[in-house]
Each structure stands twice: as C-alpha cells, then as structure tokens.
C-alpha positions in Angstrom: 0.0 0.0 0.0 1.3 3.7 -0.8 2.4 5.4 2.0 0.1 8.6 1.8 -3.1 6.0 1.5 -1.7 4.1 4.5 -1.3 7.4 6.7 -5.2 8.1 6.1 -6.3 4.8 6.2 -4.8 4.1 9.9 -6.1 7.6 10.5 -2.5 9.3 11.4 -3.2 11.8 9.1 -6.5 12.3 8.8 -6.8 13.1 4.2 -4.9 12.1 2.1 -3.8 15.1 0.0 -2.5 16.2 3.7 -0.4 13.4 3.8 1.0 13.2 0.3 2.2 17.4 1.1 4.2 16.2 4.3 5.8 13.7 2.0 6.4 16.2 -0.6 7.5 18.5 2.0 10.2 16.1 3.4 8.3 15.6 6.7 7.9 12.0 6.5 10.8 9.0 6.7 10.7 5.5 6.6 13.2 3.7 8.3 15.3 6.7 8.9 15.0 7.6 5.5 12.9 10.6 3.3 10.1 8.8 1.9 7.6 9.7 -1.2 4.2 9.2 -1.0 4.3 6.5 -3.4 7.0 4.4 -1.1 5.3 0.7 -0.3 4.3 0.6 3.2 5.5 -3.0 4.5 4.8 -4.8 7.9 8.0 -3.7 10.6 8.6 -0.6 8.8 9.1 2.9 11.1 7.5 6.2 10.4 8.5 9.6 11.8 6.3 12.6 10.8 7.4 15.9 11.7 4.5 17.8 13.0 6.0 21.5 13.6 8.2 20.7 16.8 6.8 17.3 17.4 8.2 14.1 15.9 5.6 10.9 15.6 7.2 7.7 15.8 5.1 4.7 14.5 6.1 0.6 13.7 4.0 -0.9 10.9 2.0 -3.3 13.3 -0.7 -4.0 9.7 -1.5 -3.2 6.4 -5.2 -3.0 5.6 -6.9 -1.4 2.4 -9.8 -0.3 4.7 -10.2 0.0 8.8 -12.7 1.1 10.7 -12.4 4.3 12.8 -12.0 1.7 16.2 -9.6 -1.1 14.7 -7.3 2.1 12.8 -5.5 2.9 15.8 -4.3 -1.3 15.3 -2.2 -0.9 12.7 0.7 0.8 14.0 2.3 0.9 17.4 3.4 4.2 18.7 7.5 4.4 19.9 8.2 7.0 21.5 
C-alpha cells in the first residue's frame, strides 16, 4: 500500500492530499530515511512525521486497504 493512503487509512493523518504534502514536504521518513508518497508501506517498517516541533514515531504493526475508525489505531504501534 502507498504510504500517503496508509497514513489516512490508519487515521495518522486524517486526508490524504495532507499526507501526500508532508511527504512532498520532506516531513515523512521511513526507516530513517525521506520517503515519497508512493514508497510501499510493509509490515516492521518505522514512520517519523514531523509535525512542527513534534516528531511521531510509528512501527507498521498491519496493512489494511480499509479499517474502521475503532480497529485504525491497530495498525501501528506508537514508539516514543
């Protein structure tokens, strides 16, 4: 799954043209590296977002085409 469509659809960014402009904006890496919207999301992966001063850290727990607003929160485990 793209990684802007996996950001909505886990509900970590809540549209999807909002998280496909913090990947063109550089404010999105995957495994410690800048990632495009169009980077494959995988299972084990680790997403930082940049949200002004505040980093989110996130491991890939699933990877679901659609989720439910109470089983989103499920597909990723926050780190720190």
């Amino acid at each position: 799954m793209r990684l802007d469509k996996y950001l909505k659809v886990s509900r970590i960014i809540k549209r999807r043209t909002v998280a496909n402009e913090a990947c063109d904006t550089e404010r999105v890496m995957v495994n410690g590296k800048r990632a495009k919207a169009s980077y494959e999301v995988r299972e084990g992966d680790i997403i930082e977002i940049t949200f002004g001063e505040r980093t989110l850290k996130a491991r890939v727990v699933d990877v679901k085409e659609h989720a439910l607003k109470a089983e989103a929160s499920s597909m990723y485990e926050i780190i720190d």
